[in-house]
One Martini backbone bead per residue (centre of mass of N, CA, C, O) as a GRO file, in nm:
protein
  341
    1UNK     BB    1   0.197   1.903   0.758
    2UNK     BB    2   0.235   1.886   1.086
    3UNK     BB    3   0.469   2.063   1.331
    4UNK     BB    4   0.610   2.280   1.232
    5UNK     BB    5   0.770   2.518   1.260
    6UNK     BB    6   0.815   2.813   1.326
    7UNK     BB    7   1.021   3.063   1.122
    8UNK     BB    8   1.130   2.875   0.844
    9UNK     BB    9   1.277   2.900   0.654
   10UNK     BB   10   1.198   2.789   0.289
   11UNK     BB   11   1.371   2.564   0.012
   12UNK     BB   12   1.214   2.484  -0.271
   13UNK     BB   13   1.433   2.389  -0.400
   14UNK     BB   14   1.527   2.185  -0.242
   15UNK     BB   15   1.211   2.027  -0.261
   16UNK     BB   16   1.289   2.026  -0.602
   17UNK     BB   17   1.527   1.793  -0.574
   18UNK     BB   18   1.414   1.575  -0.375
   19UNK     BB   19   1.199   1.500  -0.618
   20UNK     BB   20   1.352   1.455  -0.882
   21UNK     BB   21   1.508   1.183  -0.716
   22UNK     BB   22   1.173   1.012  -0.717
   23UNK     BB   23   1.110   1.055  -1.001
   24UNK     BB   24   0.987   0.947  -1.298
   25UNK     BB   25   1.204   0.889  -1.609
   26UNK     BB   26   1.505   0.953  -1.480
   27UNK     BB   27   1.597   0.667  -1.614
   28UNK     BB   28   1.679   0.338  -1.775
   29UNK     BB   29   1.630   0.201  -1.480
   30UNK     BB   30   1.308   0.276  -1.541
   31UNK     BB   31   1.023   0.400  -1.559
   32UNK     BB   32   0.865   0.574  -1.869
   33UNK     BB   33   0.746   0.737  -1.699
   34UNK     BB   34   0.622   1.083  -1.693
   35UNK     BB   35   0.728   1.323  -1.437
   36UNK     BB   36   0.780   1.658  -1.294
   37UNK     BB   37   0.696   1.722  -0.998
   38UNK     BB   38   0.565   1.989  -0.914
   39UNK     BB   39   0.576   2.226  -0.663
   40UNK     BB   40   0.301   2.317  -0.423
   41UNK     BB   41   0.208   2.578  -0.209
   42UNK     BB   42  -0.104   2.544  -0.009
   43UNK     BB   43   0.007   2.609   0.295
   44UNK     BB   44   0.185   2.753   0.563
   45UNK     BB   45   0.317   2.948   0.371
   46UNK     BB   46   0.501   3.306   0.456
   47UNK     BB   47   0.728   3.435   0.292
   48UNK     BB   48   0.874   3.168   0.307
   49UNK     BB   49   0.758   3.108   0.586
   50UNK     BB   50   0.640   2.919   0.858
   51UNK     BB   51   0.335   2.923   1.050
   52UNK     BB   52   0.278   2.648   1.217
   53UNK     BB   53   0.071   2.515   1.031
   54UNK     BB   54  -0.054   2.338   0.810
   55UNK     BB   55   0.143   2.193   0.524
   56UNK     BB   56   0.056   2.208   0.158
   57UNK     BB   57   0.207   2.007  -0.077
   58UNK     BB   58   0.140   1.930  -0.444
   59UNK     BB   59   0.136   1.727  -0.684
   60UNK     BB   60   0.060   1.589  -1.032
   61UNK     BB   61  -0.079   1.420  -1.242
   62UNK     BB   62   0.014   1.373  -1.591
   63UNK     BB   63   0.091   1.042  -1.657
   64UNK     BB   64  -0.158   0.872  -1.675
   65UNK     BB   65  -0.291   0.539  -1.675
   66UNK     BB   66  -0.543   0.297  -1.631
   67UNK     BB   67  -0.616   0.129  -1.822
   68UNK     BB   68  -0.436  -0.145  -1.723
   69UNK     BB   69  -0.647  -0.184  -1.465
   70UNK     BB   70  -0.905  -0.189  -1.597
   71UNK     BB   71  -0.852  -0.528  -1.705
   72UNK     BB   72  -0.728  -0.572  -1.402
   73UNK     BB   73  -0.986  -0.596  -1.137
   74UNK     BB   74  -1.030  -0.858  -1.072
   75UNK     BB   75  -0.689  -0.982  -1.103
   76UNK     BB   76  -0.496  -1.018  -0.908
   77UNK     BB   77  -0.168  -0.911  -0.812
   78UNK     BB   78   0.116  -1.085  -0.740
   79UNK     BB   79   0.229  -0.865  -0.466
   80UNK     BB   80  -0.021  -0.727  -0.411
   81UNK     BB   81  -0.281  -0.565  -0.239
   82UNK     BB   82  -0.539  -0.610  -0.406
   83UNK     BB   83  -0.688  -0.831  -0.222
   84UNK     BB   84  -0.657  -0.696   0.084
   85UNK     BB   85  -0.800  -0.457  -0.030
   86UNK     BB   86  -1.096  -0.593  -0.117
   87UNK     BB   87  -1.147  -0.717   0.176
   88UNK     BB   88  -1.120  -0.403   0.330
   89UNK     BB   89  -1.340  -0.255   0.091
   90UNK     BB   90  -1.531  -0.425  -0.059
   91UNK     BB   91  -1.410  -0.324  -0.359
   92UNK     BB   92  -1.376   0.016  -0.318
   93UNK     BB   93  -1.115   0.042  -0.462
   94UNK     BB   94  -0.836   0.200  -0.579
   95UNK     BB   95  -0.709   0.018  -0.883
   96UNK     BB   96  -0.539   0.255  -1.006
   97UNK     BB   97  -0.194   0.205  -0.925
   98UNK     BB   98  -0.304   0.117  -0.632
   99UNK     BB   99  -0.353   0.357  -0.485
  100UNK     BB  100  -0.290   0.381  -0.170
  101UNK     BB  101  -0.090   0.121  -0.288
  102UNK     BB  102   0.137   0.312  -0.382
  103UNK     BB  103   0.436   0.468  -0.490
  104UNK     BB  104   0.298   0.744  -0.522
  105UNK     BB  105   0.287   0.835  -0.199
  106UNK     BB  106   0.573   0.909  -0.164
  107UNK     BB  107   0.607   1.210  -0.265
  108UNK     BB  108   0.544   1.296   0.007
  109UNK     BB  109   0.731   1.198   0.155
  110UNK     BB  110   0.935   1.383   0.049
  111UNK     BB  111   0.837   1.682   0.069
  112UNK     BB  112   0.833   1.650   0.383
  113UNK     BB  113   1.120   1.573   0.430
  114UNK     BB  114   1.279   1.802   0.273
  115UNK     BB  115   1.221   1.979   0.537
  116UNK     BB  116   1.317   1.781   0.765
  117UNK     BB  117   1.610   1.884   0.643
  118UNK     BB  118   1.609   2.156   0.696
  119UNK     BB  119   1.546   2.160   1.029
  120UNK     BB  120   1.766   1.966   1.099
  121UNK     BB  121   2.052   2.147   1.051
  122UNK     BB  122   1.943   2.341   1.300
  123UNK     BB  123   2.174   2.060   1.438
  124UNK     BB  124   2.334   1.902   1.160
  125UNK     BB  125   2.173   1.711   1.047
  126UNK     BB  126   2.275   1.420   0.849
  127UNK     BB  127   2.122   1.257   0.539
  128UNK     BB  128   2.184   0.945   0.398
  129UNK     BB  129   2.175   0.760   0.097
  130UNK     BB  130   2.236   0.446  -0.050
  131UNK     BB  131   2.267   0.176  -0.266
  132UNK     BB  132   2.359  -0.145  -0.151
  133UNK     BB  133   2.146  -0.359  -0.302
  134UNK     BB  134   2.145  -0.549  -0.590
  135UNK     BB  135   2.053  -0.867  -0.600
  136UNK     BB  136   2.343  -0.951  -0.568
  137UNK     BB  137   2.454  -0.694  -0.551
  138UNK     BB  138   2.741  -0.571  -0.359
  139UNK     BB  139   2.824  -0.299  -0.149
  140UNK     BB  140   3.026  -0.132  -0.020
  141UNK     BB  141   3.115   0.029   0.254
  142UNK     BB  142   3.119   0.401   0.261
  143UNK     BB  143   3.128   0.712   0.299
  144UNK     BB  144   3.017   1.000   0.331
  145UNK     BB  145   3.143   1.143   0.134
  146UNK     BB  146   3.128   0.904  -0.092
  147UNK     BB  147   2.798   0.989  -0.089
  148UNK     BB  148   2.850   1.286  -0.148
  149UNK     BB  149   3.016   1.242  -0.421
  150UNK     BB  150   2.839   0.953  -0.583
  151UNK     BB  151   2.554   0.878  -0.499
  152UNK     BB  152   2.472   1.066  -0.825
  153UNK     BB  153   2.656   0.945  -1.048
  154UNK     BB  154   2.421   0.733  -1.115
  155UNK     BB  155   2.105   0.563  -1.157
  156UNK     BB  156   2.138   0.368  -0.864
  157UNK     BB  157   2.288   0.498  -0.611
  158UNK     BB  158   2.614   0.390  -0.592
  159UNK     BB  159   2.907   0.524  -0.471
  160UNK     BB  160   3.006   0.251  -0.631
  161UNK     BB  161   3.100   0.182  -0.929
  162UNK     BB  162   3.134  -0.092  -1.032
  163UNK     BB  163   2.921  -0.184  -0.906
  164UNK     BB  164   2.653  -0.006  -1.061
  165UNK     BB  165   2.725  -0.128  -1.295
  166UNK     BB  166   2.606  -0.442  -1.207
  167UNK     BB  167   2.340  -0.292  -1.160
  168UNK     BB  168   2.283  -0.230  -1.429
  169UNK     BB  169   2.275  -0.507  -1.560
  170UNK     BB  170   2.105  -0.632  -1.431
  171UNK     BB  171   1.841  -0.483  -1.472
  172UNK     BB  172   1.880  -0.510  -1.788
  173UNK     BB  173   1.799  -0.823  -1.785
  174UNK     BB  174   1.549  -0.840  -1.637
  175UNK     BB  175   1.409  -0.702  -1.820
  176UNK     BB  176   1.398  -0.853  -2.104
  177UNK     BB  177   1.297  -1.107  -1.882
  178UNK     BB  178   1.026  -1.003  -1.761
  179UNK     BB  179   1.160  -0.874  -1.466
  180UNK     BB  180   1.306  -0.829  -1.157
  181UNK     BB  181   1.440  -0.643  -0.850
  182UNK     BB  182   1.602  -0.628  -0.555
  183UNK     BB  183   1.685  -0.455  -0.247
  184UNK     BB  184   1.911  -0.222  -0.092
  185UNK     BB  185   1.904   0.034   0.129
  186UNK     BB  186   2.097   0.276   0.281
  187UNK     BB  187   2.120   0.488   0.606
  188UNK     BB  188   2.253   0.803   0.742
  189UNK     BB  189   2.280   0.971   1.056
  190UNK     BB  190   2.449   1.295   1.136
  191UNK     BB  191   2.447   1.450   1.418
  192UNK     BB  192   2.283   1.298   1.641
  193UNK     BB  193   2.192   1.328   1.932
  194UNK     BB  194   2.180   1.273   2.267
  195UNK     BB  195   1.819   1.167   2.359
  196UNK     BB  196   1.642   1.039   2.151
  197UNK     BB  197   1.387   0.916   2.256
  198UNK     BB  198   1.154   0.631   2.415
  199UNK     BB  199   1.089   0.384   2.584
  200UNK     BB  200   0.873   0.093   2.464
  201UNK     BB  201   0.684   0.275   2.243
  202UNK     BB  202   0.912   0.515   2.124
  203UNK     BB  203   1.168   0.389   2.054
  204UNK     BB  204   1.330   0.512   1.787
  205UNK     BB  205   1.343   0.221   1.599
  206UNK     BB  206   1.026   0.167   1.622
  207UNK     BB  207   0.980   0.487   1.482
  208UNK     BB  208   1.142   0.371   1.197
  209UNK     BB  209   1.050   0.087   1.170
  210UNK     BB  210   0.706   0.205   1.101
  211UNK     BB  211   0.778   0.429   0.866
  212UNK     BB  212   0.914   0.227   0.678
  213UNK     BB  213   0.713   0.023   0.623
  214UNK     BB  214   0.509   0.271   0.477
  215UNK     BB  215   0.705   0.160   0.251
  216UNK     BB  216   0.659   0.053   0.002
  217UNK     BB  217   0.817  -0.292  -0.037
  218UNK     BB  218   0.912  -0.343   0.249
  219UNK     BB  219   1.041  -0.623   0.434
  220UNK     BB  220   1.292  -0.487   0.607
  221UNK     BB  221   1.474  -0.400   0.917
  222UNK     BB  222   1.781  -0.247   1.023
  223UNK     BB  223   1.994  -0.174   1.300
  224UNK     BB  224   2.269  -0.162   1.213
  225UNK     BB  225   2.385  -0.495   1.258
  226UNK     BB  226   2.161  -0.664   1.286
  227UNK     BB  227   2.175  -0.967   1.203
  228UNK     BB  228   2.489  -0.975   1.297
  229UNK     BB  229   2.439  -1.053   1.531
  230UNK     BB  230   2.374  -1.372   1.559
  231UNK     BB  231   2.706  -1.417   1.533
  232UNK     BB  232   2.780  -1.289   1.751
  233UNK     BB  233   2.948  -1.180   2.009
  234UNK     BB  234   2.945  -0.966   2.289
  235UNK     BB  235   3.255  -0.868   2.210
  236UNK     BB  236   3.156  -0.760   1.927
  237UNK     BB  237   2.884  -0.598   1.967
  238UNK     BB  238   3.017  -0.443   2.153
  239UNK     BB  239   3.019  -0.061   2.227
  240UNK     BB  240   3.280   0.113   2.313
  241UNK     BB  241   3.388   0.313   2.514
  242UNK     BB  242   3.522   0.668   2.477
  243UNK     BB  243   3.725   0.984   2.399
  244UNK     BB  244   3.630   1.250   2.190
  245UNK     BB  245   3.684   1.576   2.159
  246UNK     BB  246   3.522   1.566   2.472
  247UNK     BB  247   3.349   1.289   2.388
  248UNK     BB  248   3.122   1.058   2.386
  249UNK     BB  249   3.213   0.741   2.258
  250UNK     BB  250   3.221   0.463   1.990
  251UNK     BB  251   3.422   0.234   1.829
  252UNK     BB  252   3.127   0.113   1.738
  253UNK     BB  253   2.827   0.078   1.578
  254UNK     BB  254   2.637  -0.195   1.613
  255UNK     BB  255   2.394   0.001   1.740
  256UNK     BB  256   2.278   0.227   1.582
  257UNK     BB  257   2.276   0.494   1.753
  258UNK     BB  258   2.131   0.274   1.954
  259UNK     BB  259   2.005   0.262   2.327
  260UNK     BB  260   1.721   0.196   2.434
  261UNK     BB  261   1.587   0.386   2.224
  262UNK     BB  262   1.824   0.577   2.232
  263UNK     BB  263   2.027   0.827   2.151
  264UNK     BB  264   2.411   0.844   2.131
  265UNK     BB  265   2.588   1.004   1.938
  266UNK     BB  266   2.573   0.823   1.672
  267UNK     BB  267   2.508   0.714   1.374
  268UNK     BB  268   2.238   0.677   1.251
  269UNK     BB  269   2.152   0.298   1.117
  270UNK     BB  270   2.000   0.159   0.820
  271UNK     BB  271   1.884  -0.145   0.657
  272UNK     BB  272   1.640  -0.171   0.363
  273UNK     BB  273   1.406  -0.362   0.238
  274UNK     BB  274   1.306  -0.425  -0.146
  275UNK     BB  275   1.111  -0.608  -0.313
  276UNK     BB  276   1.025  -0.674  -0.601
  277UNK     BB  277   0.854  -0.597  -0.903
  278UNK     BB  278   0.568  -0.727  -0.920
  279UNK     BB  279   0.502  -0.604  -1.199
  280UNK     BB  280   0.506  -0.838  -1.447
  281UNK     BB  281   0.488  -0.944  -1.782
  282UNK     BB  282   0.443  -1.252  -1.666
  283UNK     BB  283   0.322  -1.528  -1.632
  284UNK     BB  284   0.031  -1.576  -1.369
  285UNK     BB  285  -0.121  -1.681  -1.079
  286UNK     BB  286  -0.472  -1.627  -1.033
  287UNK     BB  287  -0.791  -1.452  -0.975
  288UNK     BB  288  -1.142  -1.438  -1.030
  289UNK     BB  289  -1.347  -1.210  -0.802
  290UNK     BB  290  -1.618  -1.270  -1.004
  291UNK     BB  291  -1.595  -1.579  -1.039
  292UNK     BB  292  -1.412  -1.789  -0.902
  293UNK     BB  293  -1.154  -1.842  -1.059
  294UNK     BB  294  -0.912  -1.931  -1.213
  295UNK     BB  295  -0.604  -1.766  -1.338
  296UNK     BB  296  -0.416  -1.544  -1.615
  297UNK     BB  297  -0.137  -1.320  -1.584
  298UNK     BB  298  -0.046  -1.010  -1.748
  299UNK     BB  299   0.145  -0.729  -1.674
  300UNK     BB  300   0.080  -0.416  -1.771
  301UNK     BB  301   0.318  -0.132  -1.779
  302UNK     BB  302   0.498   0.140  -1.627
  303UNK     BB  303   0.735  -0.034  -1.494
  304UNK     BB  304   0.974  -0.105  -1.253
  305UNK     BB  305   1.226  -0.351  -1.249
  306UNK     BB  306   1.362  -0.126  -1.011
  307UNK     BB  307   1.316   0.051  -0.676
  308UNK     BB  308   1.590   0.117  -0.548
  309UNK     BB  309   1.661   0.429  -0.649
  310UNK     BB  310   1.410   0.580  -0.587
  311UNK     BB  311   1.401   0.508  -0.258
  312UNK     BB  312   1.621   0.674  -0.142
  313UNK     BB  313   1.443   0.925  -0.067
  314UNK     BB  314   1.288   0.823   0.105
  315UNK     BB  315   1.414   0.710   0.330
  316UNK     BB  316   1.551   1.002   0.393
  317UNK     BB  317   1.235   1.111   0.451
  318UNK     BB  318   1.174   0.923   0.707
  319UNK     BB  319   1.375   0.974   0.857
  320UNK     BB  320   1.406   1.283   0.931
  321UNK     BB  321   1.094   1.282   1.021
  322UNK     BB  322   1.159   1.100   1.304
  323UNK     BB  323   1.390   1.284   1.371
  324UNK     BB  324   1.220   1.504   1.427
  325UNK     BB  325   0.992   1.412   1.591
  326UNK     BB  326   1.214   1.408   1.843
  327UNK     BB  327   1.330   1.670   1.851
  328UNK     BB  328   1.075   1.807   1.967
  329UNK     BB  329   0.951   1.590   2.173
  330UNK     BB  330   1.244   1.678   2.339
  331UNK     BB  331   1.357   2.025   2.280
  332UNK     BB  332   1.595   2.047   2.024
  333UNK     BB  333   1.302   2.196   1.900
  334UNK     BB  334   1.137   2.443   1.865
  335UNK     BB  335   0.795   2.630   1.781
  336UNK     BB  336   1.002   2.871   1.750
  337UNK     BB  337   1.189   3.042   1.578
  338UNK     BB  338   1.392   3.304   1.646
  339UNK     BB  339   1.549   3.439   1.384
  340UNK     BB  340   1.277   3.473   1.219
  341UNK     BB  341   1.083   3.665   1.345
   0.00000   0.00000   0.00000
């Protein structure tokens, strides 16, 4: 991470709270590959204070298998980056587990986001994720508390109990006829104040959905009411304002708390879609790219069969992240915090 302001007490502890909650093998609807990303910093953080430098923070791979990728290192798997990444490095990339192009690549984005989630704090900012559809099933819309009060009671991360069961089954029966399931993530960040992000080229919702993009498998990015603007009239899709405890709000939030790429003072909404969980057990068409012929592949190794519960605090950290650097860039956290001088 590099732009931390410097003076920030740092809680280890709480960034290994969200590393736990996106590390594999933590429960039955996920890969069985056990990992225990233990975090550790070799740099920025002095006395548990960040010193304005970049900071280096890293979990290692302790339970790594390759050898399944070695066996199709020449047959693209299909849904993944495998052959657009080998006409881009000329056959050069890493292929075990997807190199680059792997979901293991988010561990940073968590360390990273959990950090920004504590410096986000003191401006009152809090982000929430929570899963809101797996396959079929969708999840009613919660509110915030019950997001906090349900939101971790479950293995798919559905604050809505009923659903959860639902999203529990629908994964059990994929992962058994050896195929997965897509879904979305919802994300809300609270008390972000207005004024955050600047028109045309760094708006606000355009580096949210630039950051949410570059989280592996993310097909979708939605700001407020989404897609369900093109059904609406001018007069239901309108946030009209009012004052509410002597602040400026509207009535409703279908703007997802940005306009003109600028926040309003009410809370920043987005649900971001997952694509299935492309490396599956069964036979499917690709090319061998080493002989130019059809071929057929079945993957094998330990892959999640849905990975939208997963990807929740992924998503709670690519927010919080542009929520900071809007934070930073517009004068709303100072370079140096005052108090811990």
């Amino acid at each position: 991470m590099d732009g931390c302001p410097a003076g920030h007490r740092v809680s280890l502890e709480s960034i290994q709270r969200e590393m736990d909650r996106r590390r594999p093998g933590q429960s039955g609807v996920s890969t069985p590959r056990s990992e225990q990303d233990r975090v550790e910093v070799l740099s920025g953080v002095f006395k548990g204070v960040t010193t304005g430098t970049p900071i280096c923070m890293v979990v290692w791979n302790r339970d790594a298998d390759p050898s399944p990728y070695d066996r199709i290192k020449d047959t693209p798997r299909p849904g993944h980056a495998d052959y657009a990444a080998s006409v881009r490095y000329g056959g050069h990339q890493d292929h075990r587990g997807g190199g680059r192009f792997s979901g293991r690549n988010t561990a940073g984005f968590v360390m990273a986001g959990a950090l920004a989630k504590q410096v986000l704090t003191r401006l009152g900012v809090e982000v929430l994720g929570y899963t809101r559809q797996i396959g079929e099933v969708v999840s009613p819309e919660p509110t915030p508390q019950e997001i906090r009060d349900q939101g971790e009671a479950n293995p798919v991360r559905c604050p809505h109990p009923a659903s959860a069961d639902r999203m529990v089954a629908a994964i059990e029966e994929v992962r058994k006829a050896g195929d997965s399931l897509g879904g979305k993530v919802a994300c809300v960040a609270l008390n972000v104040p207005p004024g955050l992000g600047q028109p045309v080229f760094d708006t606000l919702e355009g580096d949210l959905a630039k950051a949410l993009f570059s989280v592996p498998a993310v097909k979708a990015v939605e700001s407020g009411a989404g897609a369900g603007h093109a059904s609406m009239k001018g007069s239901e899709s309108n946030d009209q304002y009012l004052i509410e405890d002597g602040r400026v709000r509207t009535a409703t939030n279908n703007s997802g708390g940005i306009h003109g790429g600028i926040s309003n003072g009410m809370p920043i909404t987005c649900l971001v879609t997952f694509k299935p969980t492309p490396s599956i057990p069964r036979p499917q068409r690709t090319v061998n790219l080493a002989t130019h012929e059809e071929a057929t592949i079945e993957v094998t190794g330990r892959h999640d069969p849905c990975i939208v519960p997963r990807a929740v605090p992924v998503v709670e950290s690519v927010v919080a992240m542009v929520l900071l650097d809007h934070a930073l860039s517009s004068g709303f956290i100072g370079q140096v915090l005052e108090e811990a001088r």
